[in-house]
C-alpha positions as CSV (number, residue, x, y, z in Angstrom):
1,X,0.0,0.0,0.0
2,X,1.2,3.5,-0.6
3,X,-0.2,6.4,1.1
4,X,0.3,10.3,-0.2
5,X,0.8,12.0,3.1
6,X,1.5,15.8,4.8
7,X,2.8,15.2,8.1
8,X,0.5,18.0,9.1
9,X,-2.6,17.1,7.6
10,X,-5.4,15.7,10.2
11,X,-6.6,13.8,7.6
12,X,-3.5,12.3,6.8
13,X,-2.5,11.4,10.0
14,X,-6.0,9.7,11.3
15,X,-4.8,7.3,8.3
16,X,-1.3,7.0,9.4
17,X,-3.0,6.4,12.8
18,X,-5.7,3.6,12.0
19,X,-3.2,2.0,10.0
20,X,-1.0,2.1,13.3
21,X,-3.8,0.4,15.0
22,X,-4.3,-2.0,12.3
23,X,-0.3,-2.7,12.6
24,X,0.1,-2.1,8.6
25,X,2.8,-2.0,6.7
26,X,2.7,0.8,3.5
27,X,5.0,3.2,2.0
28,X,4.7,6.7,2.8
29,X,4.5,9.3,-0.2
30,X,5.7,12.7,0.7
31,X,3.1,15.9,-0.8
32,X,5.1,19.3,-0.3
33,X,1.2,20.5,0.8
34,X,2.6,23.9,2.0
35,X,4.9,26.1,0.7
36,X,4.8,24.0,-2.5
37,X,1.4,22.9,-3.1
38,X,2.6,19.9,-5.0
39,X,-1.3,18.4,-4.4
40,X,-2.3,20.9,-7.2
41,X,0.5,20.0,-9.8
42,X,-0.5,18.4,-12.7
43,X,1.3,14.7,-11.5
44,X,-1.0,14.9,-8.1
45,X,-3.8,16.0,-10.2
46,X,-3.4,13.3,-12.5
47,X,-4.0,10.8,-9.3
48,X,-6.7,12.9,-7.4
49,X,-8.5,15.0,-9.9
50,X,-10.0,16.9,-7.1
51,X,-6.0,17.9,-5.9
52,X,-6.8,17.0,-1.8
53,X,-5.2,14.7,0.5
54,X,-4.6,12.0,1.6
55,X,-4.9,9.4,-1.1
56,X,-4.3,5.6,-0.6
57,X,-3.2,2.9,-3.4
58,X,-3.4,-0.5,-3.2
59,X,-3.0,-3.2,-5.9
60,X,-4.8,-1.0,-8.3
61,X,-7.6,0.7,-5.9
62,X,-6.6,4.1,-5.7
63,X,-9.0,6.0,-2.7
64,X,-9.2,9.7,-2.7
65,X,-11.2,10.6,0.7
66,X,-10.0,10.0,4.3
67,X,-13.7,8.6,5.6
68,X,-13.5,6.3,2.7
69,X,-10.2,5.2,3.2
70,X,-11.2,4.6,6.2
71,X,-13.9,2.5,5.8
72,X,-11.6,0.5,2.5
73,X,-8.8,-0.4,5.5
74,X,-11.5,-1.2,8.3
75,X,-13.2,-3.8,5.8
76,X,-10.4,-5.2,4.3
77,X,-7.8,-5.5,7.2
78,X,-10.0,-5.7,10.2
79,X,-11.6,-9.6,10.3
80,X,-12.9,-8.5,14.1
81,X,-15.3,-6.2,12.6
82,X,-14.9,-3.7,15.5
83,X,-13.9,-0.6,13.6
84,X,-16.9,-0.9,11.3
85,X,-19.8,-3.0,12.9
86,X,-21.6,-4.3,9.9
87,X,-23.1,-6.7,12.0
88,X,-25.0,-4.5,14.0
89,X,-27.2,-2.2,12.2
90,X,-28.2,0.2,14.8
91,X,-24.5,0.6,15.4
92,X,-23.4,0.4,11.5
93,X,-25.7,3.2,11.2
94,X,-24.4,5.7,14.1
95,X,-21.0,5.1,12.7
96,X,-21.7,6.6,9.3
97,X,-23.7,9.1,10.8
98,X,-20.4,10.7,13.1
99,X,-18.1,10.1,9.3
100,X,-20.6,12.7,8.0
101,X,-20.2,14.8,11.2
102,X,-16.2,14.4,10.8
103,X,-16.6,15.9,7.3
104,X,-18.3,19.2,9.2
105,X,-15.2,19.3,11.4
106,X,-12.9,19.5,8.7
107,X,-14.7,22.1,7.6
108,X,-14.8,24.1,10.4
109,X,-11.9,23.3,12.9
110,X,-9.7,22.7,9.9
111,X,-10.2,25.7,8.3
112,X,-9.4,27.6,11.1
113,X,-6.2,25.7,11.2
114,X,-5.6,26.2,7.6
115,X,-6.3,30.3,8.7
116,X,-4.1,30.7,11.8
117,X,-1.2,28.2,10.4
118,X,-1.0,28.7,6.5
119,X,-2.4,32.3,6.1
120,X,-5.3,30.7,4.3
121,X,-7.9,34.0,3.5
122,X,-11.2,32.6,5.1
123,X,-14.1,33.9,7.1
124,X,-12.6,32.7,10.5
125,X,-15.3,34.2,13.2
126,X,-17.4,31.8,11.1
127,X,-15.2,28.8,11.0
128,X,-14.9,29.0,14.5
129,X,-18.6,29.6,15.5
130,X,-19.1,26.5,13.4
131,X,-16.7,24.5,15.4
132,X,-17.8,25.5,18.9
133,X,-21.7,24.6,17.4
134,X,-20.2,21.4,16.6
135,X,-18.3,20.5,19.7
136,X,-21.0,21.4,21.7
137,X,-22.8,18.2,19.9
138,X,-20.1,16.3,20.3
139,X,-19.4,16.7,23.7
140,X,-23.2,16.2,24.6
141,X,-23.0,12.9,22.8
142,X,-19.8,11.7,24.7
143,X,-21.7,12.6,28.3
144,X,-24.6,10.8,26.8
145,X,-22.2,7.8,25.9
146,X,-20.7,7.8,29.2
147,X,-23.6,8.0,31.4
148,X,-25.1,4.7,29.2
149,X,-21.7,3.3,30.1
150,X,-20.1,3.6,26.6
151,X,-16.9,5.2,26.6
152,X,-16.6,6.0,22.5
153,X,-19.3,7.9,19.7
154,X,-20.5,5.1,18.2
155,X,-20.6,2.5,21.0
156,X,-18.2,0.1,23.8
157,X,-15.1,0.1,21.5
158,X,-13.5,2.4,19.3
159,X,-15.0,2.8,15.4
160,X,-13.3,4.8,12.7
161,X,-15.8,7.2,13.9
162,X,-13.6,8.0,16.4
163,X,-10.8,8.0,14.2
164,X,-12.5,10.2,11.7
165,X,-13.3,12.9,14.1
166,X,-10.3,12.6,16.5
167,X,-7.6,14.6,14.7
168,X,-9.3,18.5,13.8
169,X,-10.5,17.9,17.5
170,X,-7.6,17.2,19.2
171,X,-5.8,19.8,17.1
172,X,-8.8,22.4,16.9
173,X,-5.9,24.6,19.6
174,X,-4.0,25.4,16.3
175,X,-7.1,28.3,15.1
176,X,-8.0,29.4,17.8
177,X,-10.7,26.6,19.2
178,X,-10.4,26.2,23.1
179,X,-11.9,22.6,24.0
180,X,-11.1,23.2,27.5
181,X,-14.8,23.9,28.2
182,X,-15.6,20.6,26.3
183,X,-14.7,17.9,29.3
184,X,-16.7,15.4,27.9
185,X,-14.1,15.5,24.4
186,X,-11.1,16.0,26.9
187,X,-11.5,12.6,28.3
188,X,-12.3,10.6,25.1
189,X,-9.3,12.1,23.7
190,X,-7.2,10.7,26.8
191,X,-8.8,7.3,26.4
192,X,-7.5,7.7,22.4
193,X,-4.5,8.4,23.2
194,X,-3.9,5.3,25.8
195,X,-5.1,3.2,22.9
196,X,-2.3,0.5,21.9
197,X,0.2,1.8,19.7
198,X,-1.1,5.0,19.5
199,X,1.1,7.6,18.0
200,X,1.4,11.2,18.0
201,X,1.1,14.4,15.7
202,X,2.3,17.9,16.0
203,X,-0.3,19.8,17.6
204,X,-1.8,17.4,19.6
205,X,-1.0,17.7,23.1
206,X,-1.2,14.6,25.5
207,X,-1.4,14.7,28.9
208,X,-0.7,12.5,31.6
């Protein structure tokens, strides 16, 4: 497998992460994202039309979208079925409910990222009232989980949809986003973080 990668991209690194967990081997493909925005060049372009990272190849497949790489690694290299519970529909359901909602991160949390960090010329009050609006869904939903006895978005164990919407929360700090008043998200990204062979990102600050 070969995966197109910016060390700093969230989407990039929940695959690098999920394949961590998965214990997968794959080559890493280097994209000068920023200064050099080699993901719009005309060699990128010719594998991702749409010029966006990350991208994944494997024997042929080429996979342009982080949720649906995802999903492509969860069914093909997970036999336990515990990152994407087909066999329980209620649960198969909520899971591709919170991809959707990881989507609405990245556009919000992200792009106040790509605002602070890159210079990026973007309405940011409104990227970051969008976030807050968000997290404040997100952490009801983890205080719901928790009082039910659940400890993760979709359910007892980790999905992808904690993997989907893990990184442009963990790193919403970087434009501006204080989760500090979000306690429910603090401790479900501590229980991420303990995960076996988790690994770290820039940005993301683990505590103790």
């Amino acid at each position: 497998m070969k995966l197109y990668d910016y060390v700093l991209s969230g989407n990039c690194y929940k695959i690098r992460l999920f394949m961590a967990f998965l214990d997968l081997d794959y080559e890493k493909v280097g994209v000068d994202f920023y200064p050099g925005r080699e993901h719009k060049s005309d060699s990128f372009l010719a594998i991702n039309p749409l010029g966006q990272l990350p991208v994944l190849e494997d024997n042929g497949v080429v996979i342009r979208d982080a949720q649906a790489i995802l999903v492509y690694l969860a069914n093909r290299h997970d036999p336990s079925g515990q990152w994407w519970p087909q066999a329980d529909h209620a649960q198969f359901a909520q899971v591709v409910q919170w991809l959707a909602f990881a989507d609405s991160i990245t556009g919000t949390s992200s792009a106040a990222r790509l605002h602070d960090m890159l210079g990026y010329d973007l309405d940011i009050v409104a990227a970051r009232a969008g976030a807050h609006r968000l997290f404040r869904i997100l952490d009801s939903h983890l205080s719901q989980q928790e009082f039910e006895g659940h400890h993760w978005i979709a359910g007892p164990s980790p999905t992808i949809a904690d993997i989907a919407c893990f990184p442009y929360t963990a790193l919403a700090g970087d434009g501006g986003i204080d989760t500090f008043y979000y306690p429910a998200i603090q401790r479900w990204i501590h229980r991420l973080t303990r995960l076996p062979r988790y690994h770290n990102m820039p940005g993301i600050n683990v505590f103790a």
